[in-house]
C-alpha positions in Angstrom: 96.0 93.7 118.9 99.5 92.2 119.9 102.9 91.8 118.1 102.3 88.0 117.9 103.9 86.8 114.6 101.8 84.1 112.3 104.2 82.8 109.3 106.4 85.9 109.4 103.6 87.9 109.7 103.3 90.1 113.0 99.1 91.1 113.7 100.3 94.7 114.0 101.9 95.4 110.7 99.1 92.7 109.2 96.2 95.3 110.2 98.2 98.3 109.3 98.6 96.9 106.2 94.4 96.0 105.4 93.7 99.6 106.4 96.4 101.1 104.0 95.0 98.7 101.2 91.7 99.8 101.9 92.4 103.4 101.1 94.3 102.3 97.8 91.3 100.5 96.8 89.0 103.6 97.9 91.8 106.2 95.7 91.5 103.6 92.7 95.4 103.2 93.5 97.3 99.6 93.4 100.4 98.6 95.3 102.7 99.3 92.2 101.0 102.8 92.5 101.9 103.5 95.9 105.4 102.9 95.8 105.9 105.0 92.7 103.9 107.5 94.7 106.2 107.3 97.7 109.6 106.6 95.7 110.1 103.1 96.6 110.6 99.5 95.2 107.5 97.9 95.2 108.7 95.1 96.6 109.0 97.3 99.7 105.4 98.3 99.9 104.5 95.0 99.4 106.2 93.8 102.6 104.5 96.4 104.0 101.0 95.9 102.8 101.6 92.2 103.9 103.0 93.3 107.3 106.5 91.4 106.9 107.8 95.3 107.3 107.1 98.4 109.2 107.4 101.7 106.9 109.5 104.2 108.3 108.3 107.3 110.0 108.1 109.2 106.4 104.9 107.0 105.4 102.4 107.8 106.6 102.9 112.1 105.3 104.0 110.4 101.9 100.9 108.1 102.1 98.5 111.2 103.0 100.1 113.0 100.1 99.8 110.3 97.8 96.0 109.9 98.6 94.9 113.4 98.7 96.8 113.7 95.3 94.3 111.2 93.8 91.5 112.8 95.2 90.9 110.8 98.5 92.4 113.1 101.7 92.2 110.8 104.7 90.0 112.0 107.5 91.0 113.3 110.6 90.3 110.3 112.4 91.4 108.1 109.5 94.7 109.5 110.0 94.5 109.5 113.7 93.7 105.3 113.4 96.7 105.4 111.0 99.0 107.1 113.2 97.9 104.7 116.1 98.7 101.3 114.3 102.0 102.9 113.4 102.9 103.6 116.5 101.7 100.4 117.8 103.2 98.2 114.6 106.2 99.9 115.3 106.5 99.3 119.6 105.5 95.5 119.1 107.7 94.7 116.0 111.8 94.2 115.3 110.6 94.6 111.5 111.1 98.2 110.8 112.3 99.5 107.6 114.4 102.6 106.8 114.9 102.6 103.6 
C-alpha cells in the first residue's frame, strides 16, 4: 500500500481502518463502543475508522484492551498486522492525531 490520498482519504489509514472494523464487528462492538472503550469522542474514531486520521500511539494497547475485554484477544499475528499498518499509516500520512 502507499500514502496516496483519494477524497481525503489516504490508502494507509483506509486499510487500517477495515481491519480495526473488522475486529469490532467480530467483538459484537460498534464505533460508538470503541471510543467509549478507549475514552474518546466518537467522532474521533470515526475519522479513524474512515482513515481521515491516524490514532496516536496509545491505540492500538487501548484497542487490544478493549477487545480482549469483550471476549475477542487479537492474535499474535493479528496484532503484529496491526502494529505494521500503524507504523506504515503513520510514515506515509501528515494526518496523525494526538488527542
Amino acid at each position: 500500500m502507499s500514502g496516496t490520498k483519494r477524497d481525503g482519504v489516504e490508502a494507509d489509514a483506509q486499510a487500517l481502518g477495515a481491519r480495526v472494523r473488522e475486529f469490532l464487528r467480530r467483538a459484537g462492538a460498534g464505533q460508538e463502543d470503541l471510543a467509549a472503550g478507549v475514552g474518546k469522542a466518537p467522532a474521533t474514531v470515526s475519522r479513524w475508522l474512515n482513515g481521515q486520521r491516524i490514532a496516536d500511539q496509545d491505540f492500538l494497547p487501548q484497542l487490544e484492551q478493549f477487545l480482549a475485554g469483550r471476549g475477542h484477544p487479537l492474535s499474535k499475528d493479528e496484532r503484529t498486522e496491526l502494529q505494521t499498518l500503524c507504523r506504515t499509516s503513520a510514515r506515509n500520512s501528515t494526518r496523525i492525531t494526538r488527542s
